[in-house]
Structure formats: structure tokens, C-alpha cells
Chimera marker file (.cmm) of the C-alpha trace (Angstrom):
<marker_set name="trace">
<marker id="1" x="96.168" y="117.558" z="69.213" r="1" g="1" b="0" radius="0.5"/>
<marker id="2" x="96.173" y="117.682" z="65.247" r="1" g="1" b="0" radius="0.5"/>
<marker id="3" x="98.771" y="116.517" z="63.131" r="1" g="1" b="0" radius="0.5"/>
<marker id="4" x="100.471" y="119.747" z="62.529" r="1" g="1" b="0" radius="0.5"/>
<marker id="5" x="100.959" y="119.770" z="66.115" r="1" g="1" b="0" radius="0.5"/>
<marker id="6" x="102.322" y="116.812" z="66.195" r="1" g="1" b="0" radius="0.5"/>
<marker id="7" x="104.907" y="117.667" z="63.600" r="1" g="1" b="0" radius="0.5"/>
<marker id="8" x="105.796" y="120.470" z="65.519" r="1" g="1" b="0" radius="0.5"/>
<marker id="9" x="106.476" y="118.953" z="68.845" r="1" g="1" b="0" radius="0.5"/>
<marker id="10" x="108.187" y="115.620" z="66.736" r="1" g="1" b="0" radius="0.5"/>
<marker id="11" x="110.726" y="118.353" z="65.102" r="1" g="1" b="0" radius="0.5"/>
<marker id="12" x="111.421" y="120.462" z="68.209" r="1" g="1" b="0" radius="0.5"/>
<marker id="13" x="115.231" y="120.579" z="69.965" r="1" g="1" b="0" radius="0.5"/>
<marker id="14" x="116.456" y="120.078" z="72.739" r="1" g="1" b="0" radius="0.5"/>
<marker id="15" x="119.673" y="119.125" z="74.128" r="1" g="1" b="0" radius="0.5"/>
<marker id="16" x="120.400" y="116.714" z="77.668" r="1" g="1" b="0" radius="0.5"/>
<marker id="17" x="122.235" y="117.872" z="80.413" r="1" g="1" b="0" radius="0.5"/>
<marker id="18" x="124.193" y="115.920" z="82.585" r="1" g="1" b="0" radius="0.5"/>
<marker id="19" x="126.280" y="117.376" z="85.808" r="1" g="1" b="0" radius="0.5"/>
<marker id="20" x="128.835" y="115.519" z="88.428" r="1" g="1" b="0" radius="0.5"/>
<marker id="21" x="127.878" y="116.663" z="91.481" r="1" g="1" b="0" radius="0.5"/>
<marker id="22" x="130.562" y="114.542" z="93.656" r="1" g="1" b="0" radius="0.5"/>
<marker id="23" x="133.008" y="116.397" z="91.907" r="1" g="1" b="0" radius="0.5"/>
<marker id="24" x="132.281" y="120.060" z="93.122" r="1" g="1" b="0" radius="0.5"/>
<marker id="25" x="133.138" y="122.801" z="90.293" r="1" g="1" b="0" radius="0.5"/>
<marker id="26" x="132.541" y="120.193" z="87.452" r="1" g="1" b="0" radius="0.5"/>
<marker id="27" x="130.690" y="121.472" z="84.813" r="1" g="1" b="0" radius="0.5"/>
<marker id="28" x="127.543" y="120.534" z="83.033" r="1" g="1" b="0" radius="0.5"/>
<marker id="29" x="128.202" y="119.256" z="79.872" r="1" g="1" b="0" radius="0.5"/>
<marker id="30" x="125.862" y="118.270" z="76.811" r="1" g="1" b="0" radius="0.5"/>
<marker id="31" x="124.960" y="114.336" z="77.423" r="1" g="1" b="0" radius="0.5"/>
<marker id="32" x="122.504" y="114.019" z="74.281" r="1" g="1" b="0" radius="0.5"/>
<marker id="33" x="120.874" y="116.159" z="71.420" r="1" g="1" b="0" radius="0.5"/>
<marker id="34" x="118.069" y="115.481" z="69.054" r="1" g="1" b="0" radius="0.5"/>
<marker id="35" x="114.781" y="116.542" z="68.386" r="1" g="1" b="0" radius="0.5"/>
<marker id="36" x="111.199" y="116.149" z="69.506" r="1" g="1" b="0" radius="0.5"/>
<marker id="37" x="109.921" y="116.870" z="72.627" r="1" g="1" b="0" radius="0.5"/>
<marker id="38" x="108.888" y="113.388" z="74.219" r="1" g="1" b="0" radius="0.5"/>
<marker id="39" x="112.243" y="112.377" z="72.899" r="1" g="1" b="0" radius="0.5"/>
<marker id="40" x="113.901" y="114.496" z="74.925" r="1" g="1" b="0" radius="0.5"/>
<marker id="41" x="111.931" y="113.542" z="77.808" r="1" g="1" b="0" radius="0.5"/>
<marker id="42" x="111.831" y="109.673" z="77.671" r="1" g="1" b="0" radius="0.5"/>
<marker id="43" x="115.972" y="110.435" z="77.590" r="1" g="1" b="0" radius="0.5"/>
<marker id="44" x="116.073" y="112.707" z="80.435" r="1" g="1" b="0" radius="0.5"/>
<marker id="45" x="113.256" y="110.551" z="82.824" r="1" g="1" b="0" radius="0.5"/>
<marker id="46" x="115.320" y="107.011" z="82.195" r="1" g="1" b="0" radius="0.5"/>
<marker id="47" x="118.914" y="108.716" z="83.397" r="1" g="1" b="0" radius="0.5"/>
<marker id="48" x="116.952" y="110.711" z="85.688" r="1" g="1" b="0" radius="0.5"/>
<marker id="49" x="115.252" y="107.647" z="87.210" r="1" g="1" b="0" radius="0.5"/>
<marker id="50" x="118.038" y="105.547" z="87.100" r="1" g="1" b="0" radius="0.5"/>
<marker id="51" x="121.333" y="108.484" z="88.082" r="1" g="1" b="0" radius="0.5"/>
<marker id="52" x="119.976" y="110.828" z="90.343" r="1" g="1" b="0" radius="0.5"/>
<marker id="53" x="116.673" y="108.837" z="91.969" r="1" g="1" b="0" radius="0.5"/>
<marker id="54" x="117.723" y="105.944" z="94.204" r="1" g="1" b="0" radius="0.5"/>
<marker id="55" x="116.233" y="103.006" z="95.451" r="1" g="1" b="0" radius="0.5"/>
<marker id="56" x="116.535" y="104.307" z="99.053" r="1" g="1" b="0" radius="0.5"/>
<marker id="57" x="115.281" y="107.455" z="98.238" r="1" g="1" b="0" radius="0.5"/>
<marker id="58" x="118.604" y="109.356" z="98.435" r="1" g="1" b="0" radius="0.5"/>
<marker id="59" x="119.694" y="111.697" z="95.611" r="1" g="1" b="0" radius="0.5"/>
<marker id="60" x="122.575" y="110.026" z="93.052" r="1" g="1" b="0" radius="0.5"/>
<marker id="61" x="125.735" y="112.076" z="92.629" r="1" g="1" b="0" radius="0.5"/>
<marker id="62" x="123.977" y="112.543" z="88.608" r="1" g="1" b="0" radius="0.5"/>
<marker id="63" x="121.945" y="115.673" z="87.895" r="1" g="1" b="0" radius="0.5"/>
<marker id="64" x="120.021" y="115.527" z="84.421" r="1" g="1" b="0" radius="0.5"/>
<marker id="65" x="117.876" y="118.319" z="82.972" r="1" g="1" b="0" radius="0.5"/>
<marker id="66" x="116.657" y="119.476" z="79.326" r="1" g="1" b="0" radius="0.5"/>
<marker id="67" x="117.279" y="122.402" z="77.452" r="1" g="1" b="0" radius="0.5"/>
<marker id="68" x="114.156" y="122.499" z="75.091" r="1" g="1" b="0" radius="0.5"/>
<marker id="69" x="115.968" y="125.186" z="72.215" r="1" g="1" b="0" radius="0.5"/>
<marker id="70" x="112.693" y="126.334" z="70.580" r="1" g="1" b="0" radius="0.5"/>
<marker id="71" x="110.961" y="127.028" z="74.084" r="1" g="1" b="0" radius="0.5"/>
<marker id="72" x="113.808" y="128.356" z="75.298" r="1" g="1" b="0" radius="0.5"/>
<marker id="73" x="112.928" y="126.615" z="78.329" r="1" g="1" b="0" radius="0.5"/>
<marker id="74" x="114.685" y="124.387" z="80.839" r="1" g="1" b="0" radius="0.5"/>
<marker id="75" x="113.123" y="121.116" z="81.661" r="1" g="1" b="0" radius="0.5"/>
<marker id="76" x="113.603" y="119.716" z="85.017" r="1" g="1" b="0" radius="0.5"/>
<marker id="77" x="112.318" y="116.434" z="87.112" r="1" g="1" b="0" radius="0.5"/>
<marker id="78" x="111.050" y="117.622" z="90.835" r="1" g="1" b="0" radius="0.5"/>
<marker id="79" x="108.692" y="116.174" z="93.298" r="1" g="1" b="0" radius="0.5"/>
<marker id="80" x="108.433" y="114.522" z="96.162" r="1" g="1" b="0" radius="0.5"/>
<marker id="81" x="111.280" y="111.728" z="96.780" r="1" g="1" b="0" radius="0.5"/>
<marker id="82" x="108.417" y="109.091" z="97.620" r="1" g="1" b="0" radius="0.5"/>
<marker id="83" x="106.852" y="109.171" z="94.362" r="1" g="1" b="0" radius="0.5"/>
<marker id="84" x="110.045" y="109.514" z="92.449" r="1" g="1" b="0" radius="0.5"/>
<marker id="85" x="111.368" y="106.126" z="94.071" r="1" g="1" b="0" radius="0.5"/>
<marker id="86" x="107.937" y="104.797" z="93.044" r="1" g="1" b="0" radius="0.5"/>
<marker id="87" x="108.370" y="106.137" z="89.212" r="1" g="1" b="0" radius="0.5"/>
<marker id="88" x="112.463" y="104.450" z="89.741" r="1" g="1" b="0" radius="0.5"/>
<marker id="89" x="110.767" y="101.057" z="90.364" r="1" g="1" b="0" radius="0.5"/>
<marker id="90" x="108.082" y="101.089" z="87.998" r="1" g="1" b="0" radius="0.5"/>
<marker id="91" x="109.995" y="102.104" z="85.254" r="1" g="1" b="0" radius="0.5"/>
<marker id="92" x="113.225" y="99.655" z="86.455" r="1" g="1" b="0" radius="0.5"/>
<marker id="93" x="111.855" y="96.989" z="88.107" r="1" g="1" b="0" radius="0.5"/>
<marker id="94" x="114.287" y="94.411" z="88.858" r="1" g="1" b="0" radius="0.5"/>
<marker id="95" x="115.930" y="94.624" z="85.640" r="1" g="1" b="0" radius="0.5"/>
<marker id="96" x="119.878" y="94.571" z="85.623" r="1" g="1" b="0" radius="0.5"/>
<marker id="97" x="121.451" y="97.675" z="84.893" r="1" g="1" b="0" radius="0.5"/>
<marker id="98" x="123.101" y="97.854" z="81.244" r="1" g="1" b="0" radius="0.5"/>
<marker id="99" x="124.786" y="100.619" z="79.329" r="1" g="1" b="0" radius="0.5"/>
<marker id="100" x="121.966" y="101.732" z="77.813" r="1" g="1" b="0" radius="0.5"/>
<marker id="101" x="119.457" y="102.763" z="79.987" r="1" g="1" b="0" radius="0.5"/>
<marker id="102" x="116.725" y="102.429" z="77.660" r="1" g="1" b="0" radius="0.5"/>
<marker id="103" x="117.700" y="98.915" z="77.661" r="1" g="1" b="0" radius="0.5"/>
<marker id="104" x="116.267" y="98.298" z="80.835" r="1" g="1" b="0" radius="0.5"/>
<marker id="105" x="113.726" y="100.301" z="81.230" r="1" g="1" b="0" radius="0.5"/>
<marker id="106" x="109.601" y="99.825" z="80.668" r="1" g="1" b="0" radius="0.5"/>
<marker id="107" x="109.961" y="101.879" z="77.749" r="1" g="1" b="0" radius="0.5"/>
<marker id="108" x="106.246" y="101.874" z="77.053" r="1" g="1" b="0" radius="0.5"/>
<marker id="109" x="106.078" y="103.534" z="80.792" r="1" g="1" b="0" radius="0.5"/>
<marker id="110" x="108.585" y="105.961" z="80.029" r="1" g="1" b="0" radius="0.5"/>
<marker id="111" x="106.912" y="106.943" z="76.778" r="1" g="1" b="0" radius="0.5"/>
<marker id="112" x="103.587" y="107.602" z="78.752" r="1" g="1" b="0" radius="0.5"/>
<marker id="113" x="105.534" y="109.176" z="81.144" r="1" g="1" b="0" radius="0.5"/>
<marker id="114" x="107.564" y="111.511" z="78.535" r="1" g="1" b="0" radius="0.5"/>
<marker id="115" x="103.749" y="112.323" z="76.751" r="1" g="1" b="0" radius="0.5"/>
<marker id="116" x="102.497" y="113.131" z="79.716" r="1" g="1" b="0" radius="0.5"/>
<marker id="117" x="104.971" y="115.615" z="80.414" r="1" g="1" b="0" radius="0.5"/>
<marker id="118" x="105.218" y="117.123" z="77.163" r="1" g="1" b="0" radius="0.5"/>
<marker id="119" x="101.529" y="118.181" z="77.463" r="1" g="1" b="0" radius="0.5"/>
<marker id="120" x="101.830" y="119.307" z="80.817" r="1" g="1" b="0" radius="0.5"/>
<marker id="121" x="104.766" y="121.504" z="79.719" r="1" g="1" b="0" radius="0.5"/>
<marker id="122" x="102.225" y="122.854" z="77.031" r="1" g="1" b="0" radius="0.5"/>
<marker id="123" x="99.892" y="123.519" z="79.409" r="1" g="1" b="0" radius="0.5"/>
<marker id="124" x="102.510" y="125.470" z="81.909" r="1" g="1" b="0" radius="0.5"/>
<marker id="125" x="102.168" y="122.736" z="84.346" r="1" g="1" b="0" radius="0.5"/>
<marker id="126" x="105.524" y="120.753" z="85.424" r="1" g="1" b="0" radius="0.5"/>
<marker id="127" x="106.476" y="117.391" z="86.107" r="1" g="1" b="0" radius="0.5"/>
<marker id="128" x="105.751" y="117.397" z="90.068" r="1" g="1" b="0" radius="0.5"/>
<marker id="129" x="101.617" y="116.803" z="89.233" r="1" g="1" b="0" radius="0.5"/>
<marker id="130" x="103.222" y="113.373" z="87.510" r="1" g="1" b="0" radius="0.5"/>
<marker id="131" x="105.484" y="113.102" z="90.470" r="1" g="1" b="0" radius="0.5"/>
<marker id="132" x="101.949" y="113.872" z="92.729" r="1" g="1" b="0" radius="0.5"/>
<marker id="133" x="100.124" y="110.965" z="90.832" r="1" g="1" b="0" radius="0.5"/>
<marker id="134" x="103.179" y="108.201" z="91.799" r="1" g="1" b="0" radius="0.5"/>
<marker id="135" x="102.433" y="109.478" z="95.543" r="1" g="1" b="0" radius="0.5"/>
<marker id="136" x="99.154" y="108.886" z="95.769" r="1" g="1" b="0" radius="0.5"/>
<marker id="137" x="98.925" y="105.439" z="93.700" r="1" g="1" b="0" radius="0.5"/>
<marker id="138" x="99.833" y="101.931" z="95.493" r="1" g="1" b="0" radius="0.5"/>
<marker id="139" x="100.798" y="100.208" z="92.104" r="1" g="1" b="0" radius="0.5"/>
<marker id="140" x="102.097" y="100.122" z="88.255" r="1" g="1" b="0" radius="0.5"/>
<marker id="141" x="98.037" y="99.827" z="86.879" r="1" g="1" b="0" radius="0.5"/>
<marker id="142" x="96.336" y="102.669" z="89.076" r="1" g="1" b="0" radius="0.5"/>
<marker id="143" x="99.542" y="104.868" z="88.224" r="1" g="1" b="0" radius="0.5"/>
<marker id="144" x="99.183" y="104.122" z="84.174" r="1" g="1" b="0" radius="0.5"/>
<marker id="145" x="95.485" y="105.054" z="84.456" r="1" g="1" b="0" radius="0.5"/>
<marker id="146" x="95.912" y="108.108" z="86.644" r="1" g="1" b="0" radius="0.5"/>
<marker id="147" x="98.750" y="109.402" z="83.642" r="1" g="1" b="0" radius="0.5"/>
<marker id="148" x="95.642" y="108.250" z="80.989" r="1" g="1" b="0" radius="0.5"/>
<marker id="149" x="93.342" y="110.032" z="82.574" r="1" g="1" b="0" radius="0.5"/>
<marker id="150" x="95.543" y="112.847" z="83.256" r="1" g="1" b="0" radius="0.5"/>
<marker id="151" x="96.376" y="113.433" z="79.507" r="1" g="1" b="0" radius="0.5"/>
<marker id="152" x="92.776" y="112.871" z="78.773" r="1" g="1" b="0" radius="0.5"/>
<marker id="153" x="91.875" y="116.164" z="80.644" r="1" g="1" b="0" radius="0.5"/>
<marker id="154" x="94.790" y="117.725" z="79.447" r="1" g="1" b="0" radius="0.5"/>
<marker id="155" x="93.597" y="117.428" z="75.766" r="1" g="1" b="0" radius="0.5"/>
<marker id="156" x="90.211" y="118.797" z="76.341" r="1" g="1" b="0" radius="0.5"/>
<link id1="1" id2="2" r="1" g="1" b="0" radius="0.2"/>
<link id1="2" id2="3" r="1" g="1" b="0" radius="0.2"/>
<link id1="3" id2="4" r="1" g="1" b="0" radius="0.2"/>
<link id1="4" id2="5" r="1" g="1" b="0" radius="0.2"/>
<link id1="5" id2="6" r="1" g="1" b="0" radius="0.2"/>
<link id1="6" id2="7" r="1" g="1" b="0" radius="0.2"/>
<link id1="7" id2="8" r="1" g="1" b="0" radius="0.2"/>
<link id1="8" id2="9" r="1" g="1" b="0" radius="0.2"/>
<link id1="9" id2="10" r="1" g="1" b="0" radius="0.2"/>
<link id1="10" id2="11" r="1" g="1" b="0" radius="0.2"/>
<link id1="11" id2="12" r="1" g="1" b="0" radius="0.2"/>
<link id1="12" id2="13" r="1" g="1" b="0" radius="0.2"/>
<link id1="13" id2="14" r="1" g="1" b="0" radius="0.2"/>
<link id1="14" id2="15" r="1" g="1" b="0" radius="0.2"/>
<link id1="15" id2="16" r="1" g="1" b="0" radius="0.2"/>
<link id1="16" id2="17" r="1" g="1" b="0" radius="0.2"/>
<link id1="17" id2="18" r="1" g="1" b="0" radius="0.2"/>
<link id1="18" id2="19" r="1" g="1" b="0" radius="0.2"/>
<link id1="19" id2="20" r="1" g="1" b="0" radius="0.2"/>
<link id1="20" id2="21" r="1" g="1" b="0" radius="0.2"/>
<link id1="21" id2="22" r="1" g="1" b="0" radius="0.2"/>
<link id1="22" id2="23" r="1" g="1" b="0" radius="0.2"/>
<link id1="23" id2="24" r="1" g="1" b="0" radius="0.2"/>
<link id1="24" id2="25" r="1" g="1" b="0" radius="0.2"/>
<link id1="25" id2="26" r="1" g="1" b="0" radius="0.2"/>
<link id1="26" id2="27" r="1" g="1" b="0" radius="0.2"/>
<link id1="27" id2="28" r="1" g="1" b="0" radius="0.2"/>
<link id1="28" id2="29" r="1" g="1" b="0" radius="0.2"/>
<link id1="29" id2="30" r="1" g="1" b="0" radius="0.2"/>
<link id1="30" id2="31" r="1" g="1" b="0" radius="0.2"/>
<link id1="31" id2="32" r="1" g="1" b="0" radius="0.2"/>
<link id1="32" id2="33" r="1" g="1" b="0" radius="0.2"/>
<link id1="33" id2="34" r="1" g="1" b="0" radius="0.2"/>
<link id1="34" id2="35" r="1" g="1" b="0" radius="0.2"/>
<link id1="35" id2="36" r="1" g="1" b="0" radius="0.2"/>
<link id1="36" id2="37" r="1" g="1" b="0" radius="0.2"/>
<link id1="37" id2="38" r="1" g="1" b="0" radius="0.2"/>
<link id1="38" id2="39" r="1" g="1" b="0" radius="0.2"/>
<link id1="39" id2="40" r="1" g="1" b="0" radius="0.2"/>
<link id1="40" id2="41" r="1" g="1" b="0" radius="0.2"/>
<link id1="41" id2="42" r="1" g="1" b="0" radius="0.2"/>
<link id1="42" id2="43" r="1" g="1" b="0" radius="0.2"/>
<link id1="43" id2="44" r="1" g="1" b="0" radius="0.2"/>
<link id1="44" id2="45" r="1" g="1" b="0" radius="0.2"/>
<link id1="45" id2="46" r="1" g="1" b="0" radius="0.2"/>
<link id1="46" id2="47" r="1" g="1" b="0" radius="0.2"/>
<link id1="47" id2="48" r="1" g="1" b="0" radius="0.2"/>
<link id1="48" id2="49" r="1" g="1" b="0" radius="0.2"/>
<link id1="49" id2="50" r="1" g="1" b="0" radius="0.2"/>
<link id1="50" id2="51" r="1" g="1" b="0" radius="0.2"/>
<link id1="51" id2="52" r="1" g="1" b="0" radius="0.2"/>
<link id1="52" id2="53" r="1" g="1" b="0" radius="0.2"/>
<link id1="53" id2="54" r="1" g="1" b="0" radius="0.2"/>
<link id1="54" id2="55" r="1" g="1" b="0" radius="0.2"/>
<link id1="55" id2="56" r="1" g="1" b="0" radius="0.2"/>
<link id1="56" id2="57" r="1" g="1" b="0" radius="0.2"/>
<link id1="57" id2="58" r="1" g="1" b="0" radius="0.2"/>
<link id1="58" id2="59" r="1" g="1" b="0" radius="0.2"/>
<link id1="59" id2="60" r="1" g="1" b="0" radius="0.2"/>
<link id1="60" id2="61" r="1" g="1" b="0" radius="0.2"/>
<link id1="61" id2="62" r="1" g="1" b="0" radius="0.2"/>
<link id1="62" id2="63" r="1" g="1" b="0" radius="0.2"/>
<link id1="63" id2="64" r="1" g="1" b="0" radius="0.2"/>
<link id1="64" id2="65" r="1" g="1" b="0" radius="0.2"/>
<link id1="65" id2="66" r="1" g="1" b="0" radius="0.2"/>
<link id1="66" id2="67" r="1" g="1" b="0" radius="0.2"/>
<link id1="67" id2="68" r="1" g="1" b="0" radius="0.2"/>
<link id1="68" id2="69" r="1" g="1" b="0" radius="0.2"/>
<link id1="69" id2="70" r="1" g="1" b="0" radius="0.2"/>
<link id1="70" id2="71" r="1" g="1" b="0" radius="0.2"/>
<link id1="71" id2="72" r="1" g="1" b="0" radius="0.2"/>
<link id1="72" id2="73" r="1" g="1" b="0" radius="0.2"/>
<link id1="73" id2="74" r="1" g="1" b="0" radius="0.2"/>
<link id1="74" id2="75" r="1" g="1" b="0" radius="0.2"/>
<link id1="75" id2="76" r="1" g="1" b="0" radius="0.2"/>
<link id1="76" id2="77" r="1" g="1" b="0" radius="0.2"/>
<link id1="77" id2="78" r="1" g="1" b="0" radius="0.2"/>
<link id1="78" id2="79" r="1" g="1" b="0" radius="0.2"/>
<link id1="79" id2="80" r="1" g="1" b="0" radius="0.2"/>
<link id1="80" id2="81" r="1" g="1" b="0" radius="0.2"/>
<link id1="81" id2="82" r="1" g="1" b="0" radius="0.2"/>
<link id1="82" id2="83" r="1" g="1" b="0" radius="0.2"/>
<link id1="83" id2="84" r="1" g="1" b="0" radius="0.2"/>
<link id1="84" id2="85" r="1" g="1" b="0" radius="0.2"/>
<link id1="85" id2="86" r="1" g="1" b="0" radius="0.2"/>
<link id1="86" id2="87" r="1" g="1" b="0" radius="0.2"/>
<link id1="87" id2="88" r="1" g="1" b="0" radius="0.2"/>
<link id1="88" id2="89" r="1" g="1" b="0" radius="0.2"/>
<link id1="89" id2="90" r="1" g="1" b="0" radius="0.2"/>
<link id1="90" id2="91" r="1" g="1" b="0" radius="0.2"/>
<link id1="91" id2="92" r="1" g="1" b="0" radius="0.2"/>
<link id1="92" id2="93" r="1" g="1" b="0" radius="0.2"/>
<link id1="93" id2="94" r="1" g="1" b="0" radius="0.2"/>
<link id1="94" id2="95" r="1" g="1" b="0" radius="0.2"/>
<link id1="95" id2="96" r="1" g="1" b="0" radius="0.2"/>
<link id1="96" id2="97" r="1" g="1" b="0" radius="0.2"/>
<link id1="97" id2="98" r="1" g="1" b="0" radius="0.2"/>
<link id1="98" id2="99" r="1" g="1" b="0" radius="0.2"/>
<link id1="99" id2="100" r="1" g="1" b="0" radius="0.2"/>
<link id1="100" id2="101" r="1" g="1" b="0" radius="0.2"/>
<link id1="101" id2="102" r="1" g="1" b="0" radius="0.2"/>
<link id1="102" id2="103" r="1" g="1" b="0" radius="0.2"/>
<link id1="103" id2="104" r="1" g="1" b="0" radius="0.2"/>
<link id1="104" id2="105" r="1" g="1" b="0" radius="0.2"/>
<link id1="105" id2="106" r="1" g="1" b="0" radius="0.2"/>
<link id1="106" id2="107" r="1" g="1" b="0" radius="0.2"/>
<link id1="107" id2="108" r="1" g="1" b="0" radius="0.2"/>
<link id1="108" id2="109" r="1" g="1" b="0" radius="0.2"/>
<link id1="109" id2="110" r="1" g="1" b="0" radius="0.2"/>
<link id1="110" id2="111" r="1" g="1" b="0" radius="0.2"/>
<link id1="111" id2="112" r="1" g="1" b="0" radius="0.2"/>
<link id1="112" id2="113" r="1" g="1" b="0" radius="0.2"/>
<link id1="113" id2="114" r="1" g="1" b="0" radius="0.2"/>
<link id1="114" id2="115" r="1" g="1" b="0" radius="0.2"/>
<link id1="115" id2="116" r="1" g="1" b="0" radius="0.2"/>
<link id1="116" id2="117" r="1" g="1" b="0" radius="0.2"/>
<link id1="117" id2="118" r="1" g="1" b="0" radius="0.2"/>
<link id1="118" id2="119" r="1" g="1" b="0" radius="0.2"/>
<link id1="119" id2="120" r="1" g="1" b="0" radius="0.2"/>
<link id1="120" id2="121" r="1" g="1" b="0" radius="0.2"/>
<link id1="121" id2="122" r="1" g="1" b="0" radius="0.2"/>
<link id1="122" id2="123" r="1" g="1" b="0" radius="0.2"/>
<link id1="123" id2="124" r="1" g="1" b="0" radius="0.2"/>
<link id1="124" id2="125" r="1" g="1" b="0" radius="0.2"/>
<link id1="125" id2="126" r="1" g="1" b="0" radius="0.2"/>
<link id1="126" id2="127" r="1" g="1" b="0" radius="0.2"/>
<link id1="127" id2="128" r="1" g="1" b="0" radius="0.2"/>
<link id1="128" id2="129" r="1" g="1" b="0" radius="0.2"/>
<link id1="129" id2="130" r="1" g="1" b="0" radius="0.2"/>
<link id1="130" id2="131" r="1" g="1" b="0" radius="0.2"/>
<link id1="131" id2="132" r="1" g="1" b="0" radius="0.2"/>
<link id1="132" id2="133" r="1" g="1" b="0" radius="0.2"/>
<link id1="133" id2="134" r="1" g="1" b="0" radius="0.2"/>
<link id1="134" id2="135" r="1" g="1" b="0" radius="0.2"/>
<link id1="135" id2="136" r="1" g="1" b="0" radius="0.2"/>
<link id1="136" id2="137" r="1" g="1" b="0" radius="0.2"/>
<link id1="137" id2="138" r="1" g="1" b="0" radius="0.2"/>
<link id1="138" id2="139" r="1" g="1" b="0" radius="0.2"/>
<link id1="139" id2="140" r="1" g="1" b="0" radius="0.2"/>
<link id1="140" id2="141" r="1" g="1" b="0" radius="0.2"/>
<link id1="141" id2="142" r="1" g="1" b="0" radius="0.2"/>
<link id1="142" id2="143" r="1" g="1" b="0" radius="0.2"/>
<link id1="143" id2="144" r="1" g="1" b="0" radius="0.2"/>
<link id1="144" id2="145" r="1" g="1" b="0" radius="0.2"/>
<link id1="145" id2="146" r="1" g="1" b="0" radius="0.2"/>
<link id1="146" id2="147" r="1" g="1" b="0" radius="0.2"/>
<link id1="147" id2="148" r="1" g="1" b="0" radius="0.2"/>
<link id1="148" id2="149" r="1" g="1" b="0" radius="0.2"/>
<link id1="149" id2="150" r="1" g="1" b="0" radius="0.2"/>
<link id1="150" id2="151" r="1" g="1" b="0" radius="0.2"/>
<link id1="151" id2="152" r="1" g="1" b="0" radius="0.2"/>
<link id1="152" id2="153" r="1" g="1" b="0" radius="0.2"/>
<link id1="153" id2="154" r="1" g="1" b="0" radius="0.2"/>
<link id1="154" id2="155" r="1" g="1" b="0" radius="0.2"/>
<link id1="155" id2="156" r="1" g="1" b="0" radius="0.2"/>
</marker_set>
């Protein structure tokens, strides 16, 4: 990626969904704006992890997704539940919850994460193939090199 295109995707909006679903009829409201792309997506992976993925693999009442403005495109989290609950734990761990979930988080996982899906959104590809790699990795290390190496053949 050159550095033009990295000014681009640094300066790109996007704005953070956030929906109630224990409350039926509630409506989605704006959680979070601001601009660049991985941003956007370390902010919606760490309430998406930490709302809506639990540690028993059961969906949170929380439902997070991304309007990316200059894509005009919406940005969700899928996959399978077993590497999501993976992703919850690497990314957690058995940190205490806070108010800011950035505050317990890996946050140099969730960048890698957030990159990773950034250039998989450039390439038309969607977060599930991150979701995929979780899966099919027994541990923290093989899952950070599986991302690296995804990325790497994402840049060529």
C-alpha cells in the first residue's frame, strides 16, 4: 500500500452502530463517529467481542455494525460462533471488564485484527475468512501468524 493510500483509508468516515435487541422496536442509534477505516474497525471488533460475542458462545442482547460513509458500505462481524468465542478470549483474556472497552482489550490484537479487515474489505472479502482463521487455529501465536500471513497475500 503507498502512502497516499494510507492517507486515504486514515481520513475515511464512518460512523458505529449500536442496537438493543432485548428491547424489541428499539432503534439503532449512532454509538461512535470518526474517521479512518481501521479506526472504525478496532471500535466496532472490541464492543463486538465484548457485547454481542459471549463466553458461552451465545449471542449478547448488543448488536454493533459500521457504516463506512465514503464506501457507502455497511460493515458487519459474521462467522462461525466457535471462532468468534476464540477472537472474545484472545482479545479479552481474563481481563476485568471496565468502561472502556479498549481498556481491556489486547489492543495490539485488535489493531491486527481491524488491518486485517480493512484490507479484506478492499479486496471484497468480509470478516468471516478472519472469523475462518480463529476456527482453525488452537492458540493466540498460530492465530497472529495466520492474520500476518493473511495480509501478506492480501498486499501482493
Amino acid at each position: 500500500m503507498n502512502s497516499e493510500e494510507n492517507q486515504t483509508i486514515s481520513q475515511e468516515n464512518w460512523d458505529l452502530w449500536y442496537q438493543d435487541r432485548f428491547e424489541l422496536g428499539s432503534p439503532r442509534q449512532i454509538e461512535l463517529s470518526g474517521q479512518g477505516l481501521a479506526n472504525g474497525l478496532v471500535e466496532l471488533w472490541a464492543r463486538h467481542l465484548h457485547e454481542t460475542v459471549q463466553p458461552t458462545g451465545l449471542t449478547g442482547f448488543a448488536k454493533f455494525d459500521m457504516w463506512w460513509k465514503d464506501a457507502f458500505w455497511p460493515v458487519l462481524i459474521f462467522g462461525d460462533e466457535e471462532g468468534q468465542v476464540k477472537i472474545r478470549q484472545w482479545v479479552y483474556d481474563e481481563r476485568v471488564a471496565g468502561p472502556n472497552y479498549l481498556d481491556t482489550a489486547d489492543r495490539s490484537l485488535l489493531q491486527m485484527i481491524a488491518e486485517t479487515h480493512a484490507q479484506l474489505l478492499r479486496n471484497d472479502l468480509e470478516s468471516d475468512a478472519i472469523v475462518s482463521i480463529a476456527s482453525e487455529t488452537e492458540s493466540k501465536t498460530d492465530f497472529m501468524a495466520a492474520l500476518n500471513q493473511m495480509r501478506e497475500g492480501l498486499e501482493s
